[in-house]
N, C-alpha and C positions, 0 to 999 in steps of 0.2 A: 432542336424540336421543342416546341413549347409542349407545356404537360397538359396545359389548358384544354388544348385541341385536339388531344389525344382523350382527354376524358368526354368531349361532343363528341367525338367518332362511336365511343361504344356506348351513347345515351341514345345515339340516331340508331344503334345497332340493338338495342333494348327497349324503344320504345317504339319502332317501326317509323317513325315521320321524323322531320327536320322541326314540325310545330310543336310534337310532344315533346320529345327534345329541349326547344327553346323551355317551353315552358317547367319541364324539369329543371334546368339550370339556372333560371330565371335571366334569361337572354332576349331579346328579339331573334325574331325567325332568321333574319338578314345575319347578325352574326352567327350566329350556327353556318348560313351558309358560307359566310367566310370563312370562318376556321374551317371545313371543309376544304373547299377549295386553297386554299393556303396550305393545309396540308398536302395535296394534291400535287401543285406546284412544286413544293419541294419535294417530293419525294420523284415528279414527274411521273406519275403516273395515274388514271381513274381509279379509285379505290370503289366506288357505290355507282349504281344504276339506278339513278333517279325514275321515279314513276310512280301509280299507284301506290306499289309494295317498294319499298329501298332492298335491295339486292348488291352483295357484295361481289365485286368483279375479280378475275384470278390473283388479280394483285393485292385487292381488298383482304382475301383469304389469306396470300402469304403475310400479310401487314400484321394481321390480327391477333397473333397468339405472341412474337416477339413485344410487340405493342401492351399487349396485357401482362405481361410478365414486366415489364419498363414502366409500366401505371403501377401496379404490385409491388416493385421494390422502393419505387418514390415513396410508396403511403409508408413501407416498411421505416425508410430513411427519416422522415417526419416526424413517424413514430418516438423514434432513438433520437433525434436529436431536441424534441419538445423533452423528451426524460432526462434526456444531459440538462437541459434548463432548468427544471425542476429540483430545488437545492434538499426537496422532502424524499426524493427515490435516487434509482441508482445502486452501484455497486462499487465498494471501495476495496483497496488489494491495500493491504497494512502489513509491516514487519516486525517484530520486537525478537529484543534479545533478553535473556535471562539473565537475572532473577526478572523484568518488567514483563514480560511474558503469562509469566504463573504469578507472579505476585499484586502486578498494576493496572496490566489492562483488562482483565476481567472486571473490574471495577469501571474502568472509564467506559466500557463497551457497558455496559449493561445498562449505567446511567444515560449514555448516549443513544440505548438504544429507545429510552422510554420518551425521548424528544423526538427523534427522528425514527418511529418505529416500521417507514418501509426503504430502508436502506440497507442492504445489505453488505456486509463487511466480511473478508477473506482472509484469513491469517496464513502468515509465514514467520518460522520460527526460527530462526539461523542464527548465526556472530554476527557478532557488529560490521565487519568487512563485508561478509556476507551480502548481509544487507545494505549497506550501500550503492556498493555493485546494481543489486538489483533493482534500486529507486534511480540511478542513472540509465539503467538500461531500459526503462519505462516497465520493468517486469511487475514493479509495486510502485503505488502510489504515493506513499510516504511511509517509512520508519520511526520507530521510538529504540534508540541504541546511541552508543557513543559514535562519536567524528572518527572514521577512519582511512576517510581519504577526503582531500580537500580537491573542490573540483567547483569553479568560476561558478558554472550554471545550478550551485544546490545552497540553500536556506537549511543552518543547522540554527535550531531553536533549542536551546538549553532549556530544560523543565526540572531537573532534579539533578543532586549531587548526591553519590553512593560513600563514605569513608571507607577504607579499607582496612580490614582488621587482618590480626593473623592469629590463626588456628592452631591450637596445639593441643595432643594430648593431654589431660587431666594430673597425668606421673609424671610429664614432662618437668624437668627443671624452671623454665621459663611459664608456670603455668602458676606456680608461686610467686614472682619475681614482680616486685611493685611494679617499676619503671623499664621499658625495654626498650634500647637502641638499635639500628639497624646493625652495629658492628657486633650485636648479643648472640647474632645468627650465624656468624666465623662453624663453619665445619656442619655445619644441622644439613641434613638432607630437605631441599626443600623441593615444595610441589607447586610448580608453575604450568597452569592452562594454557594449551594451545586452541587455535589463533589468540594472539593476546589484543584486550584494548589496548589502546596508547598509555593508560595509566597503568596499564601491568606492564607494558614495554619500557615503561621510566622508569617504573619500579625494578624489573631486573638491572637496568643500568645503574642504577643508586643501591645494590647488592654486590654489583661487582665493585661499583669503586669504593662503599665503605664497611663491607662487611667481610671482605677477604675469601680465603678459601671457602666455598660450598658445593652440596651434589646438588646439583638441577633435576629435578624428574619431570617431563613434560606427559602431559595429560592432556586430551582432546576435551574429554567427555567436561563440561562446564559445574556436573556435580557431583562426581567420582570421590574427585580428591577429598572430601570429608568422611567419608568411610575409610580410607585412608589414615588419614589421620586418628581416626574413630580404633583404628586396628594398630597403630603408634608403627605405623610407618615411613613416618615423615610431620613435616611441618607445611600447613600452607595459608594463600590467604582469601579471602572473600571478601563480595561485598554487604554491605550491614543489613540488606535485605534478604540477603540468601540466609540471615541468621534464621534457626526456626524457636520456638518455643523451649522444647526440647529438645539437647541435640547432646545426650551419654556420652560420659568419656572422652568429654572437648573443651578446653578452655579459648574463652577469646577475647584479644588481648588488640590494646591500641600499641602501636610502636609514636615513640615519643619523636622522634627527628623523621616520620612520614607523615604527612600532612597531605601529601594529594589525594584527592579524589577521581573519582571513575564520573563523568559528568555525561548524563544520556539526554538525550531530547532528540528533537522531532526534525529528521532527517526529510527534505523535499524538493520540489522543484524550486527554483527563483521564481518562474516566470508565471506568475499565477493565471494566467491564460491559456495554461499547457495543463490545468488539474480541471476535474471537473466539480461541479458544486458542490455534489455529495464529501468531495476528498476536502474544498475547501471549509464545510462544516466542520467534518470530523476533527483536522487540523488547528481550528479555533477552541475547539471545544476542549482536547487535549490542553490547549497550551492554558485556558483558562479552568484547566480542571488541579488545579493546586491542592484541591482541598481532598482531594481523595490517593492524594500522593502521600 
């Protein structure tokens, strides 16, 4: 059913004639009558009582209110999809994981917003698994976290690399200690976050194989374990962001034979015809926002 001829049906229904009509729509009268009639035919049935007065016939009646509700949600449809075009509006579903959360993107959102000030933007704050998950499932539109599932249909865009330090109390032995190797850690109670990134997953691997006996303490919460350590309950490690200013009763120490890093960037669709404009703004803007990294 053409949309056309449904919007003459309710202009001949609003202006009383098929002439007022035309000349609302800027038609000839002759079209009007066709769409009319064309609607007529297919539907098979008279919809209007031609005459003086236009008069709607019982079928007319039933036609009318499904018909205005199907003009209503077209204009609605238009609506949304001229906004999806529009790369200035819109609404983006974004994910980050900590430290980038509380440490990066309040920076990049803020800058971003004073570009694109009617876009709004949704945060989700989970692990890096977490969120990925959630940018394959269409739940988010793109992440800022580490690679933790490799999957054909996703673009992981590297933007920053985290080093990882290790934590210890200030009494600690290793808190004096020039140089420290992975094997300095034989027997130390350490504290390792659960879900781990990939660099903390290599990192326990490269514990067990060159550092020999140790206690594992698994810890969900991603900023627990420095009170921890803070109370010389253990030893653990972080990333260089999470370091803060001040942080009592903590040394933090590079280990000499680790050298991986925790590498986050901008987790998304491949198919750049599956994001909307506002998501492929934001996503540039990110990756060109180096300088507030």
């Amino acid at each position: 059913m053409d949309i056309q001829v449904v919007k003459t049906f309710f202009s001949i229904l609003k202006n009383g004639s098929f002439q007022e009509a035309a000349k609302e729509l800027g038609y000839a009268q002759s079209t009007v009558t066709n769409h009319i009639q064309s609607l007529e035919t297919e539907l098979g049935v008279v919809l209007m009582e031609r005459g003086k007065k236009i008069r709607l016939t019982q079928a007319g009646e039933l036609f009318k209110n499904p018909a205005k509700q199907m003009l209503t949600d077209y204009e609605n449809l238009m609506m949304s999809i001229n906004e999806f075009s529009d790369n200035t509006k819109g609404t983006v579903q974004i994910g980050a994981n900590e430290p980038i959360a509380s440490r990066i993107l309040p920076k990049i959102l803020n800058a971003f917003h004073k570009q694109f000030p009617l876009i709004n933007v949704e945060i989700t704050i989970d692990t890096s698994i977490a969120l990925n998950n959630m940018v394959i499932e269409g739940k988010l539109d793109l992440a800022i976290c580490t690679l933790s599932i490799n999957n054909n249909d996703m673009n992981f865009i590297p933007i920053l690399e985290l080093p990882i330090l290790l934590a210890v109390p200030i009494s600690h032995p290793l808190a004096s200690k020039k140089k420290i190797y992975l094997k300095d850690l034989r027997n130390e109670r350490i504290l390792m976050p659960r879900p781990q990134t990939s660099a903390l997953k290599k990192l326990e691997d490269l514990l067990d194989k060159r550092t020999g006996p140790y206690v594992s303490v698994k810890i969900t919460n991603m900023i627990s374990p420095m009170a921890f350590v803070q109370n010389e309950f253990g030893i653990g490690f972080l990333n260089s962001l999470k370091v803060e200013s001040s942080m009592p009763g903590v040394a933090l120490k590079e280990i000499e034979d680790l050298k991986d890093k925790n590498v986050n960037g901008i987790f998304i669709k491949k198919d750049s015809r599956l994001l909307t404009p506002a998501t492929r703004n934001l996503a540039a803007f990110i990756k060109d926002s180096s300088f507030l990294l």
